[in-house]
C-alpha positions as CSV (number, residue, x, y, z in Angstrom):
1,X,-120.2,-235.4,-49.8
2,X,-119.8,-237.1,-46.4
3,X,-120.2,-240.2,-45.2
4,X,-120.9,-241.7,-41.6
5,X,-118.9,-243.9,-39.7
6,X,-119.5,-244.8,-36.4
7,X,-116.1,-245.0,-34.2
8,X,-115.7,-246.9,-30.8
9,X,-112.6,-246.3,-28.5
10,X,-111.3,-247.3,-25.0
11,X,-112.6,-245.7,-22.0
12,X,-109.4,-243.4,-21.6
13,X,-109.0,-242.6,-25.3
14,X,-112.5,-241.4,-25.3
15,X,-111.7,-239.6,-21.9
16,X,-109.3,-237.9,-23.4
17,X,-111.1,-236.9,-26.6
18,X,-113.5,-235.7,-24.8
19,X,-111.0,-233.2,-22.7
20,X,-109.6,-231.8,-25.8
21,X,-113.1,-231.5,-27.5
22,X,-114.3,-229.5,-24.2
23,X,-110.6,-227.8,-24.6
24,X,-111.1,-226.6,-28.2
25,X,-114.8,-225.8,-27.7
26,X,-115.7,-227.9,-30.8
27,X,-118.5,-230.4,-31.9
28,X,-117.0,-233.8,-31.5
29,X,-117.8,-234.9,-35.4
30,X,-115.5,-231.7,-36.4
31,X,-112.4,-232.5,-33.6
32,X,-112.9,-235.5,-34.7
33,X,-112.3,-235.0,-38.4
34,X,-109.5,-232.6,-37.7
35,X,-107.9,-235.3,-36.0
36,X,-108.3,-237.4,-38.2
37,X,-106.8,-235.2,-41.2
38,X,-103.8,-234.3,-39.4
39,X,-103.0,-237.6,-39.1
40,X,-103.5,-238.8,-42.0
41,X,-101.6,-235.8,-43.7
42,X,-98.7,-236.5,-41.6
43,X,-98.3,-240.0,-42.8
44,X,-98.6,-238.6,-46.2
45,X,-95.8,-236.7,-45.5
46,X,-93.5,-237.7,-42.7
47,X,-91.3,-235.0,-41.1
48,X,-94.7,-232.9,-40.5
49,X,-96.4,-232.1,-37.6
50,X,-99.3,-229.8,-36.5
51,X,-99.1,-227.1,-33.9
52,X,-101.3,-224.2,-32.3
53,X,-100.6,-220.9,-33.6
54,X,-101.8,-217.9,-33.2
55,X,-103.2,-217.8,-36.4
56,X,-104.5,-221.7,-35.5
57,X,-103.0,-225.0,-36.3
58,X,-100.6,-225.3,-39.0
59,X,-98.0,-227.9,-40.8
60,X,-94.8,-227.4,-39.1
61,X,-91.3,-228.9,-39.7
62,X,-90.9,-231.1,-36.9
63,X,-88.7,-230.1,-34.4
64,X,-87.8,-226.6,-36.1
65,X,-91.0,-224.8,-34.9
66,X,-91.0,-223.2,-38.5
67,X,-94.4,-223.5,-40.3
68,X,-94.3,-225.2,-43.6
69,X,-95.3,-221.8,-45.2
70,X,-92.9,-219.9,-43.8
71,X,-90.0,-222.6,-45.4
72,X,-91.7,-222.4,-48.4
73,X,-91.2,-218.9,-48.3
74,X,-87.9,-218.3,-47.2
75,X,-86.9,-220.6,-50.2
76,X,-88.2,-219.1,-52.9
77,X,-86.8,-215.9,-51.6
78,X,-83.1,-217.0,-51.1
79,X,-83.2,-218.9,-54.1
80,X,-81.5,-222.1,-52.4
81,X,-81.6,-225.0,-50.0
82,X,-78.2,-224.0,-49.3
83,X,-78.6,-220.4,-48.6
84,X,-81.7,-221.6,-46.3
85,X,-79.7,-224.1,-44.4
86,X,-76.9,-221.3,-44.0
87,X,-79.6,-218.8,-42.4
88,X,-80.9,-221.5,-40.5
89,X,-78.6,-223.9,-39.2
90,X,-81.2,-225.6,-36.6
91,X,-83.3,-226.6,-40.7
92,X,-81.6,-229.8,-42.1
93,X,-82.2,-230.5,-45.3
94,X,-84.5,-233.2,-44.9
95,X,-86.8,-230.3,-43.2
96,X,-86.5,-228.5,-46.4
97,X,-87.9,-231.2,-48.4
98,X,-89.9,-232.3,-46.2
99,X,-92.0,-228.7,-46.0
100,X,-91.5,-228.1,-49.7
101,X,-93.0,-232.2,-50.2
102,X,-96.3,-231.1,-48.0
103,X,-96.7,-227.5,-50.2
104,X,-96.9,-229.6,-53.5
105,X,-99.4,-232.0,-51.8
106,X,-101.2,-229.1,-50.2
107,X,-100.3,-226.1,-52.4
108,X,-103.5,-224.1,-51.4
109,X,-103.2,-224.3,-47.8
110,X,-99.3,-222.8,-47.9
111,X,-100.0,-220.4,-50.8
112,X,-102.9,-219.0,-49.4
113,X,-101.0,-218.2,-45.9
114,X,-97.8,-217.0,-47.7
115,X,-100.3,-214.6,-49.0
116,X,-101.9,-213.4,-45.7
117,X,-98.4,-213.2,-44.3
118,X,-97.4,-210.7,-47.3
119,X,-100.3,-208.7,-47.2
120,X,-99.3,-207.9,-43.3
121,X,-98.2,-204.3,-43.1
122,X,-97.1,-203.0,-39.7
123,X,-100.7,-201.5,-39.3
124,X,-102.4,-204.5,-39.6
125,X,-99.2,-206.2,-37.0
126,X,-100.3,-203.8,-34.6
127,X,-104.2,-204.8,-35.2
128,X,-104.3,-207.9,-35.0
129,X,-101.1,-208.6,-32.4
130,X,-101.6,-205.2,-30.2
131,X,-99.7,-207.3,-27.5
132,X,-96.3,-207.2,-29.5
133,X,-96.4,-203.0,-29.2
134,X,-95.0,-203.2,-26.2
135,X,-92.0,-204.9,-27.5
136,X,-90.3,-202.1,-29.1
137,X,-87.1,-200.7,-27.2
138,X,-86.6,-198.6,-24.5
139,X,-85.4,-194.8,-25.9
């Protein structure tokens, strides 16, 4: 179910808008919603923030550049907060709990791309990400 709501903003704001609405090549009632979420889920759950990908926009620790996923991840497979802080120093532990705060509001968003990310194989890398091939080192 949905429900209208008819929004009015300053000149600039809406200028704006507008730009990023051209930018993303999307309706304005979807940006608009998208917007909206995001914000909304990051005062649900401060110390989150959203960023383009290339897989799209996802919940990031703020100012780590690691996707809330991938903490999620990385702690269930070290076992600790403290191993994860030791393997990433730039994490605090505020970050941790802050990503692993987001998966338990939003457990089908993070399980769902810790699942892509384990399904990758380095055929499917190469696929989708054919730019990284050239990455490998000299012989």
């Amino acid at each position: 179910m949905s429900r209208r709501i008819s929004v009015r903003m300053p000149d600039d704001q809406a200028e704006r808008f507008l730009r990023e609405q051209r930018l993303r090549r999307q309706r304005s009632s979807d940006l608009l919603r998208d917007l909206v979420e995001e914000a909304l889920r990051m005062r649900e759950c401060p110390g989150i923030v959203f960023l383009d990908a290339p897989t799209g926009r996802q919940a990031t620790v703020a100012g780590t550049g690691l996707a809330v996923w991938e903490v999620v991840s990385l702690w269930r497979s070290l076992g600790s907060v403290g191993a994860l802080l030791d393997r990433f120093p730039h994490l605090s532990e505020r970050g941790v709990r802050d990503a692993l705060a987001y998966a338990e509001r939003f457990p089908d968003e993070i399980e769902a791309a810790i699942q892509e990310n384990e399904a990758l194989d380095e055929t499917e890398l190469r696929r989708r990400y054919p730019y990284l091939t050239g990455l490998e080192p000299e012989p």
